[in-house]
C-alpha positions in Angstrom: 0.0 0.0 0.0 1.4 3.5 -1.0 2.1 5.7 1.8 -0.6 8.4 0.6 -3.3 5.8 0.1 -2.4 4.8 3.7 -2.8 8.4 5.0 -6.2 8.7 3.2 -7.5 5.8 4.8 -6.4 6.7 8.3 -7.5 10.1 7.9 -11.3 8.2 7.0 -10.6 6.5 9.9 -10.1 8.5 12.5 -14.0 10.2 12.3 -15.3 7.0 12.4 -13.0 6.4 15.8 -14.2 9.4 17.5 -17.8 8.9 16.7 -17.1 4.7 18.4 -15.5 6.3 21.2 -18.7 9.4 21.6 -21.4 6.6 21.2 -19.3 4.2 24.1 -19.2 7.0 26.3 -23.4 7.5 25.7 -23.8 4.2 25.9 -22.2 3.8 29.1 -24.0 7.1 30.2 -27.5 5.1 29.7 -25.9 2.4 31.8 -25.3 4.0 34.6 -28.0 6.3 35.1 -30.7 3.9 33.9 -29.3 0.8 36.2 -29.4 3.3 39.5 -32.8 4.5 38.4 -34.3 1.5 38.9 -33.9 1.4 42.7 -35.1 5.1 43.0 -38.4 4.4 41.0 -38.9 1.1 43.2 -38.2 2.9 46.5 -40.2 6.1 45.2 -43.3 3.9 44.1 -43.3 1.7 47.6 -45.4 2.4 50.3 -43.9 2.1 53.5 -45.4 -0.1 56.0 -43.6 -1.4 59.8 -42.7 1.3 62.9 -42.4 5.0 62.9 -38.7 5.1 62.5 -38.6 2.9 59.0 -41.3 5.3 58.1 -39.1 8.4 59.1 -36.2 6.8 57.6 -37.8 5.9 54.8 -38.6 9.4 53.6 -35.1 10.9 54.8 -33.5 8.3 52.0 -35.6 9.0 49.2 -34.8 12.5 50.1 -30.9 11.9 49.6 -31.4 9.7 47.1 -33.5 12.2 45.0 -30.5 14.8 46.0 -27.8 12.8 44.7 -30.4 12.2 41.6 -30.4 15.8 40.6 -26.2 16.2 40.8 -26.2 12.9 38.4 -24.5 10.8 41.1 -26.1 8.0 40.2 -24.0 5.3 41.9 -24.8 7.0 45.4 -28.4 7.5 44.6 -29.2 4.4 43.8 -27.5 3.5 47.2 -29.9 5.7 49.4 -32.5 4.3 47.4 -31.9 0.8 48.4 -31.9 2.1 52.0 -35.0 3.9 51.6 -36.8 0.7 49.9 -35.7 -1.7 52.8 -36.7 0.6 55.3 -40.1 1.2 53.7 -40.0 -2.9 53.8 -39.9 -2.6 57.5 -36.0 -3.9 57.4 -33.2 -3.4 59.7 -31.1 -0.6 58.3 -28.2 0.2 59.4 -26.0 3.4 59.8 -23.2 3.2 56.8 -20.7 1.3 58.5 -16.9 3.2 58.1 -15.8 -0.2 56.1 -18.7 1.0 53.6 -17.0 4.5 52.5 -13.2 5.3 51.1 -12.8 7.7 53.8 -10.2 10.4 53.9 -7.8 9.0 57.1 -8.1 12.4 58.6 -11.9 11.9 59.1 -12.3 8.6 60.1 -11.8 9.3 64.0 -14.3 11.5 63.9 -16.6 9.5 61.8 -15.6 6.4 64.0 -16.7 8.4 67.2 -20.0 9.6 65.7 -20.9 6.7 65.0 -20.1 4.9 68.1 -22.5 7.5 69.9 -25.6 6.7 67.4 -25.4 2.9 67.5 -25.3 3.5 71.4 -28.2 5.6 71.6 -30.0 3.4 68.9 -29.5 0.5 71.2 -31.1 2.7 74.0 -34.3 2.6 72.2 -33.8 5.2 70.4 -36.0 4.1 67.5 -39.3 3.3 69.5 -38.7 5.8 72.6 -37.8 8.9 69.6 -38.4 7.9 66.2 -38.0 11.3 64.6 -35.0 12.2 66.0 -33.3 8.9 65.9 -34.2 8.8 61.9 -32.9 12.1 61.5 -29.3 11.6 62.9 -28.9 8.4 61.2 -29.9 9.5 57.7 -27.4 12.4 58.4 -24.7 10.9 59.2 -25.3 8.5 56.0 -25.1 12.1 54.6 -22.0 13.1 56.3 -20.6 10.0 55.3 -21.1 10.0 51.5 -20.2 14.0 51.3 -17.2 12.9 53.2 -16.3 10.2 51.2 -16.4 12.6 47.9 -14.6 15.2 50.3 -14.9 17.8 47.0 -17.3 20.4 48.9 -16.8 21.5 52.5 -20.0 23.2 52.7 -22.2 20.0 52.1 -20.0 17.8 54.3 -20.3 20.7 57.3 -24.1 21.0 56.5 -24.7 16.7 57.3 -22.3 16.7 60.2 -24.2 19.3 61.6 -28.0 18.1 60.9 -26.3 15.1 62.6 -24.6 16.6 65.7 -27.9 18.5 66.4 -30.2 15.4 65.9 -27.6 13.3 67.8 -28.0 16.0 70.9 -32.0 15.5 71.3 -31.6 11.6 70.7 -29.7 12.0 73.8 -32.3 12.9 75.9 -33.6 9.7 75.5 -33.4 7.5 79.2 -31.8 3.9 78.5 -34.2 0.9 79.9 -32.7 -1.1 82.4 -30.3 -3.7 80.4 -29.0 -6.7 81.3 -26.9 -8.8 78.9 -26.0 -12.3 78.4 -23.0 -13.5 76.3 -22.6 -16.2 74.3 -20.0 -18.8 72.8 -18.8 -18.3 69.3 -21.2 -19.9 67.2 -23.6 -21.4 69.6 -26.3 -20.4 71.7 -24.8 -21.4 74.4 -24.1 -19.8 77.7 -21.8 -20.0 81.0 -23.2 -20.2 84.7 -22.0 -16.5 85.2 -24.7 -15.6 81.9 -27.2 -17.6 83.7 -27.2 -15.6 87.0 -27.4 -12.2 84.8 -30.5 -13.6 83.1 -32.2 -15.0 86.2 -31.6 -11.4 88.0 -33.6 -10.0 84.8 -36.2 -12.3 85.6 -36.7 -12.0 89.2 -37.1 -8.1 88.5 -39.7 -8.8 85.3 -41.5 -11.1 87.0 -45.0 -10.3 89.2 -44.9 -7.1 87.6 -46.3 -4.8 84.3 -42.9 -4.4 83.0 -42.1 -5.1 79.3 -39.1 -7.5 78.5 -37.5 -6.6 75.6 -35.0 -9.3 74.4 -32.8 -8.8 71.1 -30.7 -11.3 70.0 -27.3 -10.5 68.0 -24.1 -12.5 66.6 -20.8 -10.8 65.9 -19.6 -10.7 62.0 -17.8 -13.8 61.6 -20.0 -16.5 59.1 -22.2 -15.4 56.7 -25.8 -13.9 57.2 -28.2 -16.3 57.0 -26.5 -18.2 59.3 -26.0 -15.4 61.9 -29.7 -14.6 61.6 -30.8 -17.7 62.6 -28.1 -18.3 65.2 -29.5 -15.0 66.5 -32.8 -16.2 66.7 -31.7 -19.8 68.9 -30.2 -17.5 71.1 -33.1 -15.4 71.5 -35.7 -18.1 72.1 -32.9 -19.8 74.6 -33.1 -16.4 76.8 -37.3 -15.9 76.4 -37.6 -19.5 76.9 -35.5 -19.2 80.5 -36.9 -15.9 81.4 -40.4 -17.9 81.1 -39.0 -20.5 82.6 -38.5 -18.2 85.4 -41.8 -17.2 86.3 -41.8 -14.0 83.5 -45.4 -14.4 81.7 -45.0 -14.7 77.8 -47.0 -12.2 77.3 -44.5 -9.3 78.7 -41.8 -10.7 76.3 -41.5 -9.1 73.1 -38.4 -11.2 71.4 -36.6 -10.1 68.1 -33.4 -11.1 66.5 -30.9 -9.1 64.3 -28.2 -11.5 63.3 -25.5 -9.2 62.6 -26.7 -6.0 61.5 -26.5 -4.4 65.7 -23.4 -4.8 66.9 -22.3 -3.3 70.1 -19.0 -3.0 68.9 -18.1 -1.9 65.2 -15.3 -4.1 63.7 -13.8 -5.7 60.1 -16.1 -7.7 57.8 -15.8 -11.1 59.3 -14.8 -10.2 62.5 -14.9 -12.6 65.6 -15.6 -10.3 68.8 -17.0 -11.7 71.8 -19.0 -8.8 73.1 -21.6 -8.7 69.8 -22.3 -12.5 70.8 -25.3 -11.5 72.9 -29.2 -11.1 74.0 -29.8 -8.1 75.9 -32.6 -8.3 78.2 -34.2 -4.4 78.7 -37.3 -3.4 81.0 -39.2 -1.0 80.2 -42.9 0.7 81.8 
């Protein structure tokens, strides 16, 4: 081939390149926006159902998801709106765990402090004692998280940490039931002596009188899911079925089991940690 025909052809070419290259780049446009709009239409259409805080948090989802909508961030809107949907499913949702976000390192104390002080106000009660607030300083500091995460405007990341920090202070007026906790084995729903006296002392207060017993069973990470759910399940009908053992009427007892998704104690994906291996026992008026 002559070295002009060569140049005619490649300058044919290179049109036909570009315009490849422009249609791959709105094709992959479509993609994106059209895969994370799917979520967003499915939590907009639902119709939320379950307590008052799913309800609350619910809404304050769809509300960050439709915000991250409108800037085109499709990836993190189609994230709140998988929140929002399993909330309005009556789900337990979680705060974004740290492991969740690629966090600058010179937020992640402060993150990792924050969220230490909603998880232990959410485990308070929090969600049936003060729905509102407790929805509001979790969806914010989701918010926080994700503006953090980005870390490109200081004003949005300032605006979430402070919706949080003031949501966070009236959560904290909440009063935390009396608690009593039982540990468990790794893996098993099984329980020493020294476990045994804790629950019976739960009892012995319950019992005779028009207290509710709340009892939530949990697992640390280690394992997979399914398996945690149900182990957390065994070891909340091994506690209820003591506590009625114990002369507490069934009837006072409302039992539910979270698997993994409560821990007491944030750690790794996977994580063995003794102190997330538990039922806690509250008492409430």
């Amino acid at each position: 081939m002559s070295r002009k025909l060569r140049f005619v052809i490649l300058g044919m070419s290179a049109p036909f390149l570009a315009a490849c290259a422009e249609q791959g780049q709105q094709a992959d446009a479509w993609i994106q926006e059209n895969i994370y709009q799917e979520p967003y239409a499915a939590a907009k259409a639902a119709e939320p159902k379950g307590s008052e805080f799913n309800r609350l948090l619910y809404e304050g989802y769809l509300a960050l998801a439709a915000g991250e909508r409108a800037e085109y961030d499709w990836a993190d809107s189609g994230a709140f709106s998988k929140k929002a949907l399993a909330a309005a499913e009556n789900q337990d949702v979680a705060p974004d765990s740290l492991y969740d976000r690629e966090l600058p390192v010179d937020a992640r104390d402060e993150l990792s402090a924050a969220r230490m002080d909603l998880m232990a106000l959410l485990q308070r009660g929090a969600r049936d004692k003060a729905p509102g607030r407790a929805a509001e300083a979790q969806v914010s500091f989701d918010c926080w998280m994700q503006e953090q995460e980005e870390n490109r405007q200081p004003e949005d990341i300032a605006a979430c940490r402070d919706r949080f920090q003031a949501a966070l202070a009236k959560v904290k007026t909440v009063k935390a039931p009396s608690a009593h906790i039982v540990y468990f084995k790794t893996g098993s729903a099984d329980f020493g002596q020294a476990q045994v006296e804790k629950l019976m002392k739960a009892a012995a207060l319950a019992k005779g009188t028009s207290l509710k017993v709340l009892v939530s069973g949990h697992t640390d990470s280690a394992g997979n899911q399914a398996k945690n759910i149900a182990l957390s399940e065994a070891r909340t009908k091994m506690v209820t079925d003591l506590l009625i053992s114990a002369g507490v009427k069934a009837e006072q007892i409302e039992a539910k089991h979270y698997g993994e998704a409560r821990p007491a104690v944030e750690t790794s994906p996977g994580a063995a940690e003794a102190r997330n291996r538990r039922v806690e026992i509250k008492l409430i008026r």
